[in-house]
GUGU-345451 format. One line per field, with one value per residue (C-alpha): chain; residue in three letters; x, y, z. Coordinates in Angstrom, 2 decimals, padded with zeros to 5 digits, always signed. Example, Ala and Ser with C-alpha at 12.3 -4.5 7.8 and 13.67 -1.06 7.14 Angstrom:
# GUGU-345451
chain: (A_A)
res: (ALA_SER)
px: (+012.30_+013.67)
py: (-004.50_-001.06)
pz: (+007.80_+007.14)
//
This chain:
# GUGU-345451
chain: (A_A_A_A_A_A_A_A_A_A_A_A_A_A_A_A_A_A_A_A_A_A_A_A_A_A_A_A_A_A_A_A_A_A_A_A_A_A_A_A_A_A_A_A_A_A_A_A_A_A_A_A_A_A_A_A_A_A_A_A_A_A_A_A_A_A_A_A_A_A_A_A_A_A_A_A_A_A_A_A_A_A_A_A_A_A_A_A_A_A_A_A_A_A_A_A_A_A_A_A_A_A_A_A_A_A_A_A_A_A_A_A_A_A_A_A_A_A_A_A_A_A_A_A_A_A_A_A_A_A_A_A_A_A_A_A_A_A_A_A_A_A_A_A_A_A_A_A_A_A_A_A_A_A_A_A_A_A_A_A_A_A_A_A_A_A_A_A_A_A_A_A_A_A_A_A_A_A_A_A_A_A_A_A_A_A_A_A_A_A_A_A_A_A_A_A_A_A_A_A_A_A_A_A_A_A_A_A_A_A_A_A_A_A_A_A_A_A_A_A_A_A_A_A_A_A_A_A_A_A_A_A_A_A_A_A_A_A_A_A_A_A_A_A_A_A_A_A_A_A_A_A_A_A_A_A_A_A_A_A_A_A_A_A_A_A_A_A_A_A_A_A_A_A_A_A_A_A_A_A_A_A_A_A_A_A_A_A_A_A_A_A_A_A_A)
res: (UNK_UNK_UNK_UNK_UNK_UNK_UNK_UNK_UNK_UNK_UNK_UNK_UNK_UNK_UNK_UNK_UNK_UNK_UNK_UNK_UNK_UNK_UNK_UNK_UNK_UNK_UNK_UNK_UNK_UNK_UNK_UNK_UNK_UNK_UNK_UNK_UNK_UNK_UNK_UNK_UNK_UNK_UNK_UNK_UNK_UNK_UNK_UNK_UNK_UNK_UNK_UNK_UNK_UNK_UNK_UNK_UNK_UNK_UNK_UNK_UNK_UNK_UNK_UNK_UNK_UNK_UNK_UNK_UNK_UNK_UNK_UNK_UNK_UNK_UNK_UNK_UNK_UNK_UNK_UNK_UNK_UNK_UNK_UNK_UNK_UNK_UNK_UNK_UNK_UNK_UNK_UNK_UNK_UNK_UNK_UNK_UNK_UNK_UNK_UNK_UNK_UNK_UNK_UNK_UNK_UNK_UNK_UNK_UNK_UNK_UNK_UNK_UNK_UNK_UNK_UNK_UNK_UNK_UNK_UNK_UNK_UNK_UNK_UNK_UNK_UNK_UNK_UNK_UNK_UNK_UNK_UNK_UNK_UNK_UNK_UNK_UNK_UNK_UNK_UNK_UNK_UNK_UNK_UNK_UNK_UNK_UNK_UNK_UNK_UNK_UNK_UNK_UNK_UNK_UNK_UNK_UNK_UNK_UNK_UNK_UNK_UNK_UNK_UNK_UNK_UNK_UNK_UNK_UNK_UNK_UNK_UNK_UNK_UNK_UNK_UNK_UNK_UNK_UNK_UNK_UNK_UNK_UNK_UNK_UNK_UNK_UNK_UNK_UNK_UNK_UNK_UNK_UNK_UNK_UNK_UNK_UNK_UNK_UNK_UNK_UNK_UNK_UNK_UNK_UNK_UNK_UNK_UNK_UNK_UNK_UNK_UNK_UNK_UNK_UNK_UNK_UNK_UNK_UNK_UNK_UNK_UNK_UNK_UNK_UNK_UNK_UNK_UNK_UNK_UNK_UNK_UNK_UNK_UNK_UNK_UNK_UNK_UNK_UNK_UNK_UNK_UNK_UNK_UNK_UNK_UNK_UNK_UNK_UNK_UNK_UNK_UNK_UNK_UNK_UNK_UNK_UNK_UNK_UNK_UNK_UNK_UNK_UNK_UNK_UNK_UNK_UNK_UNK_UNK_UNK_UNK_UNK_UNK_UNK_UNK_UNK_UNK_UNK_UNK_UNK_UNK_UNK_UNK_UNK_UNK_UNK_UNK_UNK_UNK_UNK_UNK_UNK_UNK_UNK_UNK)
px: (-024.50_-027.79_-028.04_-028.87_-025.50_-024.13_-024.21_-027.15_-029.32_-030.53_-031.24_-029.33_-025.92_-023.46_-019.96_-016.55_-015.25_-012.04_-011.89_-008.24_-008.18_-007.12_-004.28_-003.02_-002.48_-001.31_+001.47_+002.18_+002.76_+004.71_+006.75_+007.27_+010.59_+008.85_+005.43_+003.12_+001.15_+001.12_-002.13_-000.09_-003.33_-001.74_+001.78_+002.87_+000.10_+001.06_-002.05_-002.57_-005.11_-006.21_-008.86_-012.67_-016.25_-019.37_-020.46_-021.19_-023.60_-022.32_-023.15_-021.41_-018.22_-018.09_-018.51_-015.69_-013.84_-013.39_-012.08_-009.69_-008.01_-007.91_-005.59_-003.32_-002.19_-002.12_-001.43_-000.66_+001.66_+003.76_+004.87_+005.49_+007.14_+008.70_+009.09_+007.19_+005.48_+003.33_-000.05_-003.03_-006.57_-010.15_-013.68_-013.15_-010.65_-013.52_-015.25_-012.60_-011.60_-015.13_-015.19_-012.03_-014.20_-017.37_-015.84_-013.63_-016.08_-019.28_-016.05_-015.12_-018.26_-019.36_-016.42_-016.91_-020.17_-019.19_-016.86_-019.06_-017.17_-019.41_-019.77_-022.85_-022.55_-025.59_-024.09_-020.98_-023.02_-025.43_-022.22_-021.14_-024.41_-024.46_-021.31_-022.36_-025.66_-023.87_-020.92_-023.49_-025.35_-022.50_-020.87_-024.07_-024.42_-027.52_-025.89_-023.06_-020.92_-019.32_-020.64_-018.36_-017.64_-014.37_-011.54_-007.77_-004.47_-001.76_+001.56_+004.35_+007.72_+010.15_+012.26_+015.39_+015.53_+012.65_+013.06_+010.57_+012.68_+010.02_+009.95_+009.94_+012.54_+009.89_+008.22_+009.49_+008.71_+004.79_+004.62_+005.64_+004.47_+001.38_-002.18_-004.65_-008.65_-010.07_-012.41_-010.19_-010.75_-013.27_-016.59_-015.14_-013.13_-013.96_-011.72_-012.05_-008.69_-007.65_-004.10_-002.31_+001.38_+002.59_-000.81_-003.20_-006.87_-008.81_-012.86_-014.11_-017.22_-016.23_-014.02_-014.21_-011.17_-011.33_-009.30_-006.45_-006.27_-007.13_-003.65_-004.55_-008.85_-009.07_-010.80_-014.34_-013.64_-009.89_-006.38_-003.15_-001.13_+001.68_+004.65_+003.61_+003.14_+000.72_-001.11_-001.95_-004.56_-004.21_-003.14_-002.78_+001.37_+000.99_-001.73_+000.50_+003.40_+001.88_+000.43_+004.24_+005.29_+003.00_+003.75_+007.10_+006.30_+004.39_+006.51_+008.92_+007.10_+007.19_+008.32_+011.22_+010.86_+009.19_+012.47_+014.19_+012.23_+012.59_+016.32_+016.49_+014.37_+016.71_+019.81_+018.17_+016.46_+018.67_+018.82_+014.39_+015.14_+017.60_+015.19_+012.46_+010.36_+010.38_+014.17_+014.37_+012.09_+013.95_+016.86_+015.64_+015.15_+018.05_+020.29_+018.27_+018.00_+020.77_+020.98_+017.78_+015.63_+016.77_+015.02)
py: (+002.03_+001.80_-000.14_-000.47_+001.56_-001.17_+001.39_+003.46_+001.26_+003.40_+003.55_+005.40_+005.78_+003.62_+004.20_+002.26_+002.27_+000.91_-001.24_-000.37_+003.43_+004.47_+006.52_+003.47_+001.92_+004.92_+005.57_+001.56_+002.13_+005.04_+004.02_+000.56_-000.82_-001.41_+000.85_-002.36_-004.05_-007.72_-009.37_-012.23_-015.03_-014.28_-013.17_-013.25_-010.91_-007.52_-005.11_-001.48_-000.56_-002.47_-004.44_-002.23_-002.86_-001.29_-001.06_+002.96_+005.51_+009.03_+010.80_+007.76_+007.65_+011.58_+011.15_+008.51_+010.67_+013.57_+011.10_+009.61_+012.84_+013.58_+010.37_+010.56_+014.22_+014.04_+010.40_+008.28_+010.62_+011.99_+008.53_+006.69_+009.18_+011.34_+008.92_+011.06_+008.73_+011.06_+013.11_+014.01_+013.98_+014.54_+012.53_+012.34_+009.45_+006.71_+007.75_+006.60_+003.53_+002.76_+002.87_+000.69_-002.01_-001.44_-001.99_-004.66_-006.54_-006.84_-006.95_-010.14_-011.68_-011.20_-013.29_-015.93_-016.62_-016.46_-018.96_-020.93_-020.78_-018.36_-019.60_-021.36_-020.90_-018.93_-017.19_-015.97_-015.10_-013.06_-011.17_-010.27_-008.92_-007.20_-005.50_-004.36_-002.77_-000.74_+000.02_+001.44_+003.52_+005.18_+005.84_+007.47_+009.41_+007.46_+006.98_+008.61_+005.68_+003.09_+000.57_-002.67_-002.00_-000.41_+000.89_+000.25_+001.21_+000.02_+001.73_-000.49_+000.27_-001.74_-004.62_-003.68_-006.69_-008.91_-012.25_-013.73_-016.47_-017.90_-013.88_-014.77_-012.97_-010.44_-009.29_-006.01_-005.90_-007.24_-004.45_-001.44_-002.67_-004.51_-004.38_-007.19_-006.90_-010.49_-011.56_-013.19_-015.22_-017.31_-017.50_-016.02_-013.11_-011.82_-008.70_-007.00_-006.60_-004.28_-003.59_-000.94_-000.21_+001.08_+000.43_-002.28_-001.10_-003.69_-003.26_-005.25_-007.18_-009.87_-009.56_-010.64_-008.48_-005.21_-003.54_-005.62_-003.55_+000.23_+001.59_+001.16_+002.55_+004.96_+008.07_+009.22_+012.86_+013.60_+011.78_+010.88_+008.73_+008.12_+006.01_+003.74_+000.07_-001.54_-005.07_-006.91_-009.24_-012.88_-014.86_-011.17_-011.57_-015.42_-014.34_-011.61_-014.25_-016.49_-014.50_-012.68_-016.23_-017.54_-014.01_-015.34_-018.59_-017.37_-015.07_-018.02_-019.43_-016.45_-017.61_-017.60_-015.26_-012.66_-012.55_-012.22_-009.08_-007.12_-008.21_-006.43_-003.34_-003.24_-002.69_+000.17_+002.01_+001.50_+004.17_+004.40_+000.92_+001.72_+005.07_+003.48_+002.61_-001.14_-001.63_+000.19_-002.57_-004.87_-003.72_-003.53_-007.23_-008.03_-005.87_-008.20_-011.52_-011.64_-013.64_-015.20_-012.24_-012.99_-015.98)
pz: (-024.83_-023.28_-019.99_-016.20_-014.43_-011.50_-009.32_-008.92_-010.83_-012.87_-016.86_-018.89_-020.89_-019.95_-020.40_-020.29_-016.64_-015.58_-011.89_-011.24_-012.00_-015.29_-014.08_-012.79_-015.97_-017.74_-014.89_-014.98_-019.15_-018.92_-016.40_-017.31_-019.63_-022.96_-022.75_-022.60_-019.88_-018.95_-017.33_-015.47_-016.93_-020.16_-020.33_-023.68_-024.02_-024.44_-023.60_-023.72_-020.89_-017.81_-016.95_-018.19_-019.15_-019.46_-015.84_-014.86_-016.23_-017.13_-013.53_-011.60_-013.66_-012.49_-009.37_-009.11_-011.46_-008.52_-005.78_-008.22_-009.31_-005.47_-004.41_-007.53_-006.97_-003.50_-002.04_-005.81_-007.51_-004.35_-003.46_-006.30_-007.83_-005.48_-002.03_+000.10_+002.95_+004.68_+002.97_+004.74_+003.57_+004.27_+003.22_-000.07_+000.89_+002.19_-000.31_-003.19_-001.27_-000.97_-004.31_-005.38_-002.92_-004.68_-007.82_-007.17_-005.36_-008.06_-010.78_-009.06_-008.26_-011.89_-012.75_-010.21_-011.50_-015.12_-014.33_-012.07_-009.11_-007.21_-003.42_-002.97_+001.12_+001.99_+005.00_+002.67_+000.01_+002.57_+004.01_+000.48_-000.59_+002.43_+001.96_-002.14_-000.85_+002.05_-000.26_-002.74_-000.52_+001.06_-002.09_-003.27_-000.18_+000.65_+004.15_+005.44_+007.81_+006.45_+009.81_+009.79_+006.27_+007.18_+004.41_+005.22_+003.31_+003.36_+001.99_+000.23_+000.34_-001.09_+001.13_+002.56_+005.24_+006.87_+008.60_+006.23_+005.26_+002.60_+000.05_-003.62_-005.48_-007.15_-004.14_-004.68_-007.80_-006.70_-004.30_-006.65_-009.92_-009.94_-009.56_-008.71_-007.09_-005.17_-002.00_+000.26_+003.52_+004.55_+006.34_+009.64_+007.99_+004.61_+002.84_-000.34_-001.66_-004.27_-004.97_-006.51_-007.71_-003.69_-001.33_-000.73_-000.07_+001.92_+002.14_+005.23_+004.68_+008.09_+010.21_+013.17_+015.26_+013.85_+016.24_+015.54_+012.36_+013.41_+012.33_+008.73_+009.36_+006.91_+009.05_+007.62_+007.79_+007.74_+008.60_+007.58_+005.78_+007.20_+008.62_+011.47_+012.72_+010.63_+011.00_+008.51_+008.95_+009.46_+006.20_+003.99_+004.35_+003.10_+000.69_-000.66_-001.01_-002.90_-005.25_-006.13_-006.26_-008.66_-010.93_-011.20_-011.93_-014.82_-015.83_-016.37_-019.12_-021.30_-024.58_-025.75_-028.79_-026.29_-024.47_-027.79_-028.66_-024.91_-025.14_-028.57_-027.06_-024.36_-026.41_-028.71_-025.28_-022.85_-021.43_-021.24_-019.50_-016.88_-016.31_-015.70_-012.20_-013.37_-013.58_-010.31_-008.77_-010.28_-008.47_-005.42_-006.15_-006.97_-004.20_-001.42_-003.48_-006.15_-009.21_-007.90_-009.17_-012.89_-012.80)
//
C-alpha cells in the first residue's frame, strides 16, 4: 500500500504494523488455554492477531523490528517464561519503549478522534502534540535525549499478599495476561500507558513530580532491570484496578454457548489447559481469592 509512513513522514510503501508487538500476541496465543485471543470490547470474539493497521513504511517497521527482538530475548522471554527478575541492557531499551509510546500514543489519538472524543482542551492537546513530535525525533535519531519525555517500566509479578482490600479477583490474571495502550491523567499529569503480559511501560508527556518516579527511569545508555521499590504514580494502582475489574465484568457476559465450547475443549486438552501460562494465572487467582476468581 502506498501512503504517508506515521512516523517519518515520508512517502512510500506502507506496511501492516502491529501497536502491541507481534511477539506479544503470538506468545499470548501459544500460551493461552484454547490458542485464541479475546479483545475484552468484544468477548465472544475470538481473534487471531492483535490490534494492526497500516501505519509504518518498510525502513521504520525495521528499525522497530531490531529493538523488539532485543527486549523479547533478553527482558520478554526470560521472565515470562523462565521467572528471572533481573536483565540488564543498554540504548536500545529507550529506544523500544520510546517506541511502544510513540505508537500507542498516535494509535490512541487516532481513535479518540474517530470516535469524537478527542480533548478539545488546548493546553492538553498542546502537551500531547508535544510529546508525538519529541517521541518521533528521538526515535529517528533526530535528537538523542528523551527531555521530560521520560520511559518507565514496570515489572509485574503475580500477588502473593497486599493490603489492598478493594483487588478484583483477576488481577493476576490482568497483570500476566493482558495487554492494553491509553493516555491517562489529566491536565496536571499526563502518561502514555502501554501494557504488556508482565510490565507496564509509561511515556511521560506531564508530569509534574518526576522524581517521585526515578526507580522505574529507564537509563538512556545502559541499566538494569531489576528487583526494587517502585512508585507508581498517583491514580496508576486505582487506574490499574479498575480496568481488571471491568475485564471481569465483561468477561461475565460471555455467552453461554461460548462457555459450552471451552468447557468441551477443556475435557479433550486437558492436559494443554492445565500447561498453559493462563491456567497458571488463574491459579494464582484463585490460591489468594478463592471461589471468587471463578466468577
Amino acid at each position: 500500500m502506498r501512503g504517508i509512513c506515521k512516523l517519518c513522514r515520508q512517502d512510500g510503501n506502507i506496511e501492516v504494523s502491529h501497536f502491541i508487538p507481534k511477539f506479544v500476541g503470538k506468545w499470548i496465543k501459544k500460551t493461552s488455554i484454547t490458542g485464541y485471543l479475546r479483545e475484552h470490547n468484544e468477548i465472544a470474539k475470538r481473534q487471531q492477531d492483535i490490534d494492526k493497521e497500516y501505519w509504518l513504511c518498510s525502513d521504520c517497521e525495521d528499525i522497530f523490528s531490531v529493538w523488539e527482538t532485543k527486549f523479547a530475548k533478553n527482558v520478554f522471554y526470560p521472565f515470562v517464561e523462565k521467572g528471572e527478575s533481573v536483565a540488564n541492557y543498554d540504548n536500545w531499551m529507550p529506544k523500544f519503549c520510546a517506541s511502544l509510546s510513540w505508537r500507542t500514543l498516535t494509535f490512541i489519538r487516532s481513535k479518540n478522534i474517530e470516535n469524537g472524543t478527542y480533548s478539545k482542551d488546548p493546553d492538553y492537546i498542546e502537551a500531547i502534540d508535544a510529546a508525538e513530535r519529541h517521541l518521533a525525533k528521538y526515535i529517528l535519531g533526530e535528537v538523542n535525549n528523551l527531555n521530560q519525555y521520560e520511559q518507565h517500566l514496570y515489572p509485574l509479578e503475580k500477588i502473593k499478599s497486599t493490603t489492598e482490600r478493594s483487588l478484583p479477583p483477576n488481577i493476576n490474571r490482568y497483570f500476566l495476561r493482558t495487554i492494553a495502550m491509553d493516555i491517562i491523567g489529566n491536565n496536571n499529569d499526563i502518561f502514555i500507558f502501554t501494557k504488556m503480559p508482565s510490565f507496564v511501560i509509561l511515556g511521560c508527556v506531564k508530569v509534574r513530580q518526576l522524581n517521585k518516579i526515578r526507580s522505574s527511569r529507564i537509563a538512556l545508555k545502559k541499566g538494569q532491570i531489576s528487583p526494587r521499590d517502585y512508585w507508581w504514580p498517583d491514580g496508576l494502582s486505582n487506574y490499574m484496578i479498575d480496568k481488571a475489574t471491568k475485564i471481569s465484568e465483561i468477561y461475565s457476559t460471555i455467552p453461554e454457548k461460548h462457555h459450552e465450547k471451552i468447557d468441551e475443549y477443556l475435557r479433550k486438552n486437558p492436559e494443554k489447559a492445565v500447561n498453559s501460562k493462563s491456567f497458571e494465572a488463574f491459579l494464582h487467582d484463585y490460591e489468594r481469592f478463592g471461589d471468587k476468581s471463578l466468577r
